[in-house]
DOLO-275765 format. One record per residue: x, y, z of N, C-alpha, C in turn; residue in one letter. Coordinates in pm, whole numbers, plus 50000, padded with zeros to 5 digits. Layout:
# DOLO-275765
    n.px    n.py    n.pz   ca.px   ca.py   ca.pz    c.px    c.py    c.pz   code
       X       Y       Z       X       Y       Z       X       Y       Z      a
...
END
This chain:
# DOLO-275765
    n.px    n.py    n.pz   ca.px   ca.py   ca.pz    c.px    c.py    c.pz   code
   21638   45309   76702   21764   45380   76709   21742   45527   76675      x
   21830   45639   76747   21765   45780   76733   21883   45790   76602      x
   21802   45925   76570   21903   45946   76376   21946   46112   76487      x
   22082   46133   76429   22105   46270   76482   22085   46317   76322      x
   22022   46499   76362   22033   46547   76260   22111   46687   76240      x
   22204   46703   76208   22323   46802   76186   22188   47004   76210      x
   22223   47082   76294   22233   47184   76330   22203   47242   76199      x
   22267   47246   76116   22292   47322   76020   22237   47262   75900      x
   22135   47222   75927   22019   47123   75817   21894   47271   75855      x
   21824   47334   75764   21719   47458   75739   21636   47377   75764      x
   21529   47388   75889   21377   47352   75952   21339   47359   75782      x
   21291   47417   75727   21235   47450   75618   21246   47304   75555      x
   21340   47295   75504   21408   47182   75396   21374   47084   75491      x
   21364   47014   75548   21373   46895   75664   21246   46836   75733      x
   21144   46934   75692   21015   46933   75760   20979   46796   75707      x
   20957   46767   75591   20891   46591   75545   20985   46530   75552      x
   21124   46533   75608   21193   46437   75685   21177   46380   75776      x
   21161   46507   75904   21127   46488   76016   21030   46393   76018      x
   20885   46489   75975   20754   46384   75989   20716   46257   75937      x
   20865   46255   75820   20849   46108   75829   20952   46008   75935      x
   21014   46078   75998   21045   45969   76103   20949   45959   76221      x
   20870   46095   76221   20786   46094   76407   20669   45980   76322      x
   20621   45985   76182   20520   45877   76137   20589   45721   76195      x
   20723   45743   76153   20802   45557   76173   20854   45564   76300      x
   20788   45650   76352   20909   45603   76526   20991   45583   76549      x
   21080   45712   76420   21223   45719   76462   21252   45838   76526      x
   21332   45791   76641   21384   45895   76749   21459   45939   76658      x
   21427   46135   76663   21534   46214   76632   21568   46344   76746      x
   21736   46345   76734   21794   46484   76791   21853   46524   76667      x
   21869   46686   76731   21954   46817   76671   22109   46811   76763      x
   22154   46738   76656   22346   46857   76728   22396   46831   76603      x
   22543   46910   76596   22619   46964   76511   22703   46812   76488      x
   22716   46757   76418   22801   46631   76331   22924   46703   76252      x
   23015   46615   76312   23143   46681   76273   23113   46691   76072      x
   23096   46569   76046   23078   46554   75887   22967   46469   75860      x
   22878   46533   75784   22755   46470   75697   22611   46572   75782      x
   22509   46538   75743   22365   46564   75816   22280   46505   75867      x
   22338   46304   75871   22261   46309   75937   22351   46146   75998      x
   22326   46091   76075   22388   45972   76143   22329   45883   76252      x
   22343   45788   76302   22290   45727   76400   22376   45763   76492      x
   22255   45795   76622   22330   45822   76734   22435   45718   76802      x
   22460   45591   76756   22522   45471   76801   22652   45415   76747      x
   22669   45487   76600   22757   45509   76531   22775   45600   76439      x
   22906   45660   76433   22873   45764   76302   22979   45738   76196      x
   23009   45643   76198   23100   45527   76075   23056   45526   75968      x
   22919   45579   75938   22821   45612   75817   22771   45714   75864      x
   22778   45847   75760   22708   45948   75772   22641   45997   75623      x
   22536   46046   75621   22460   46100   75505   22482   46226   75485      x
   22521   46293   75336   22513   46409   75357   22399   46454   75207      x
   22289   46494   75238   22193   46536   75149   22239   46669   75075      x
   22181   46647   74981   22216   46757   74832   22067   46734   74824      x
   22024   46925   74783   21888   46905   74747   21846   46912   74571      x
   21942   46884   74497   21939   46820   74373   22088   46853   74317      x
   22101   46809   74180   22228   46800   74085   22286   46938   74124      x
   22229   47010   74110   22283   47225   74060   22348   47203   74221      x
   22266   47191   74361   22359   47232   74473   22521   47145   74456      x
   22507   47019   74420   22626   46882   74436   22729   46951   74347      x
   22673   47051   74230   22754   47112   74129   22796   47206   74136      x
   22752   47270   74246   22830   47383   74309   22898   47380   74440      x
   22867   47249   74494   22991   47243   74574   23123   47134   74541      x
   23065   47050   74442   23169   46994   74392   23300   47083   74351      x
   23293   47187   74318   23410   47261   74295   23444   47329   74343      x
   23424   47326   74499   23435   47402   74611   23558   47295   74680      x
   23708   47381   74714   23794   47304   74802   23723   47234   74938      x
   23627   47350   75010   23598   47275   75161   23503   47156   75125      x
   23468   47147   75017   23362   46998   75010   23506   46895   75014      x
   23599   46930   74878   23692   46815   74928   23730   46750   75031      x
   23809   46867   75064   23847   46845   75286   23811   46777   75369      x
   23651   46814   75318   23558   46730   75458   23567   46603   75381      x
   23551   46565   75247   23540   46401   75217   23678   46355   75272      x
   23777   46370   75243   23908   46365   75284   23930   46338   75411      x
   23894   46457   75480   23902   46417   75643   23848   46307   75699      x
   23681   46298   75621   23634   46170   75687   23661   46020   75635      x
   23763   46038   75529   23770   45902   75461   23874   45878   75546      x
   24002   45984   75605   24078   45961   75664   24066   45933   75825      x
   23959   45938   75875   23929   45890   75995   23792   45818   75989      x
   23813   45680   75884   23742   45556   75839   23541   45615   75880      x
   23518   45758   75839   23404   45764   75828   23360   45751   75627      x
   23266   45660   75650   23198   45695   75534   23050   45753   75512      x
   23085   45857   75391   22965   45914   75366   22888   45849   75212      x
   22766   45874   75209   22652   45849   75140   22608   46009   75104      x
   22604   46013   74978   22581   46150   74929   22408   46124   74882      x
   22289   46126   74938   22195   46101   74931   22110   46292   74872      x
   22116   46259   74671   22073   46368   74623   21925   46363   74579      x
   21867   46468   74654   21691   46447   74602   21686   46543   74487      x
   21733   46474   74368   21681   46502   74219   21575   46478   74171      x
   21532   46353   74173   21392   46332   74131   21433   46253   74005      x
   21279   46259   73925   21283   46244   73773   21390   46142   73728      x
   21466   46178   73619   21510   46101   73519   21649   46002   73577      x
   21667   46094   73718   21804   46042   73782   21823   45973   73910      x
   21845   45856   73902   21795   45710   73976   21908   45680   73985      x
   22020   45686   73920   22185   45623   73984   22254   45626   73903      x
   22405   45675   73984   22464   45743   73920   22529   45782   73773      x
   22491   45689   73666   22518   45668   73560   22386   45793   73484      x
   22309   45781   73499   22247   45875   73479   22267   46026   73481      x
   22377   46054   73574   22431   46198   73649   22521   46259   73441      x
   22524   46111   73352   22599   46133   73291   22535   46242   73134      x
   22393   46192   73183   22309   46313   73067   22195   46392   73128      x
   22285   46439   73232   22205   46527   73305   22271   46728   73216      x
   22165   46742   73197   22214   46867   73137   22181   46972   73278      x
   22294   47063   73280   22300   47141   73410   22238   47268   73324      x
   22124   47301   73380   22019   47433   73364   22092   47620   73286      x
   22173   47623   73414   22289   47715   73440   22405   47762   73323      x
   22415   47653   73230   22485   47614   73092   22466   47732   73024      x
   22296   47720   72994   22279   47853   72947   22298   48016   72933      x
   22329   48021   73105   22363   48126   73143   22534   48151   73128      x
   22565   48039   73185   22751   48077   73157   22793   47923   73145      x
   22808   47929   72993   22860   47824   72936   22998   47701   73032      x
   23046   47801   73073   23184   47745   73179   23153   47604   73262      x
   23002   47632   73323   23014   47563   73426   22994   47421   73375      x
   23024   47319   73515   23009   47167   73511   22911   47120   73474      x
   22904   47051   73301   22810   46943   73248   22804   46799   73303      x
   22741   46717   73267   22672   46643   73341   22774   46550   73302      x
   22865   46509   73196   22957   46410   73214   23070   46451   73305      x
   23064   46535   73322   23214   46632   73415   23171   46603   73525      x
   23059   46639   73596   22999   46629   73728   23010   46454   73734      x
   22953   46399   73617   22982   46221   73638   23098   46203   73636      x
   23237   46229   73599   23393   46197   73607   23403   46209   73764      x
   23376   46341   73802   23428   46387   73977   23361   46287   74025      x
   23227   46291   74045   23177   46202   74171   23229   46044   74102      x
   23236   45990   74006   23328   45857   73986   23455   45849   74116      x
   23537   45966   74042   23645   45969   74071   23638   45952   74270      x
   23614   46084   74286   23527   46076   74465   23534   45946   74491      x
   23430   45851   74443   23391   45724   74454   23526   45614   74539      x
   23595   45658   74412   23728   45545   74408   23791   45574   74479      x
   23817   45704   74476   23950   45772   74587   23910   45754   74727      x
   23741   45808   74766   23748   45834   74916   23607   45687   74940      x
   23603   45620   74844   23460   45552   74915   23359   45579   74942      x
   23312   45730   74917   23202   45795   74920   23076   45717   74789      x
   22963   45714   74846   22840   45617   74782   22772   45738   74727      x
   22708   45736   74613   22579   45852   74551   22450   45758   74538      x
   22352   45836   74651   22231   45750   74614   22150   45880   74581      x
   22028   45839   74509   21938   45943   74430   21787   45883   74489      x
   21707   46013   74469   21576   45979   74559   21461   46132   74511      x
   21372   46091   74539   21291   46238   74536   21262   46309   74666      x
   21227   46399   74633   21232   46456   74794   21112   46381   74884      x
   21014   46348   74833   20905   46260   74905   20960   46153   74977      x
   21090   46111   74894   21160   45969   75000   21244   45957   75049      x
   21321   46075   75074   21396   46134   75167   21383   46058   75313      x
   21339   46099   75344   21305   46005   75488   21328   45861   75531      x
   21249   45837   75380   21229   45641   75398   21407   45658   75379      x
   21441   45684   75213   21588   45647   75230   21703   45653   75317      x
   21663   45764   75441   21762   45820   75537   21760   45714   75633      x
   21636   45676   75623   21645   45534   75737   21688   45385   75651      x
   21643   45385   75542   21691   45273   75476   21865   45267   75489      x
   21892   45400   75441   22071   45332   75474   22147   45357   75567      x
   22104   45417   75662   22128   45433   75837   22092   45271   75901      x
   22027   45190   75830   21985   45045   75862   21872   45063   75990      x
   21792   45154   75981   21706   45180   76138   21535   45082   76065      x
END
C-alpha cells in the first residue's frame, strides 16, 4: 500500500523515513493532505501527524490553528495519531507528565510537563486524537506500524 507524504514535511527531516520505506517496499508519494503528514493512499480515516519532539507539540499546542485542524478532522470522522520522536525517557503518554520543558529556564511562563500532560489528555477525550512516542530511528517502522502497511 503507497503512504502519501504531506508537501509540507522538510526533505531534511524525512530522509530516514523515506529510506526506511524504499528498504520495506513501501510505495511512497508527495501531495498536500488536507490534515496530518502522512496517510495511506486508500484511506485517510487515519492520518499521522509527526512532532519532532515534546518543545515543537509545546509550541503548537497553544497555538489556535493546531486546535482547528484537530477539530475539523474529528469533525469529518478523520482520526489523527500524534506520532512524537522524543526519544529517551518518554515511551507513553504518562510520562509527558515529568517531562521538564528545557525553555522553563528561559521564561518561566511556558507549558510544564504536567500542563502539556492535562491538554493532550484532554485532546484525547474530546477529539480521539492517539499520542504515540518513538525515536527518530523508528520513525519509519512506526509510520507503517500504525498506517497497518
Amino acid at each position: 500500500m503507497t503512504v502519501i507524504i504531506d508537501t509540507r514535511e522538510k526533505a531534511r527531516a524525512i530522509r530516514k523515513i523515506i529510506a526506511t520505506f524504499d528498504r520495506c517496499g513501501v510505495p511512497h508519494i508527495s501531495s498536500k493532505l488536507w490534515v496530518g503528514d502522512y496517510a495511506r493512499l486508500d484511506s485517510q480515516l487515519t492520518v499521522i501527524d509527526r512532532k519532532q519532539n515534546l518543545n515543537e507539540l509545546a509550541g503548537n499546542i497553544c497555538e489556535k490553528r493546531f486546535h482547528e485542524e484537530i477539530k475539523r478532522a474529528h469533525e469529518h470522522g478523520v482520526k489523527i495519531v500524534f506520532l512524537v520522536e522524543h526519544g529517551g525517557p518518554i515511551k507513553e503518554l504518562v510520562d509527558v507528565l515529568f517531562w521538564e520543558n528545557p525553555r522553563k529556564k528561559e521564561s518561566p511562563k511556558c507549558i510544564s510537563g504536567d500542563h502539556l500532560y492535562k491538554s493532550m489528555v484532554s485532546m484525547s477525550e474530546r477529539y480521539g486524537v492517539e499520542w504515540k512516542f518513538c525515536s527518530k530511528e523508528e520513525t519509519g517502522h512506526r509510520i507503517m506500524e500504525i498506517l497497518d502497511l
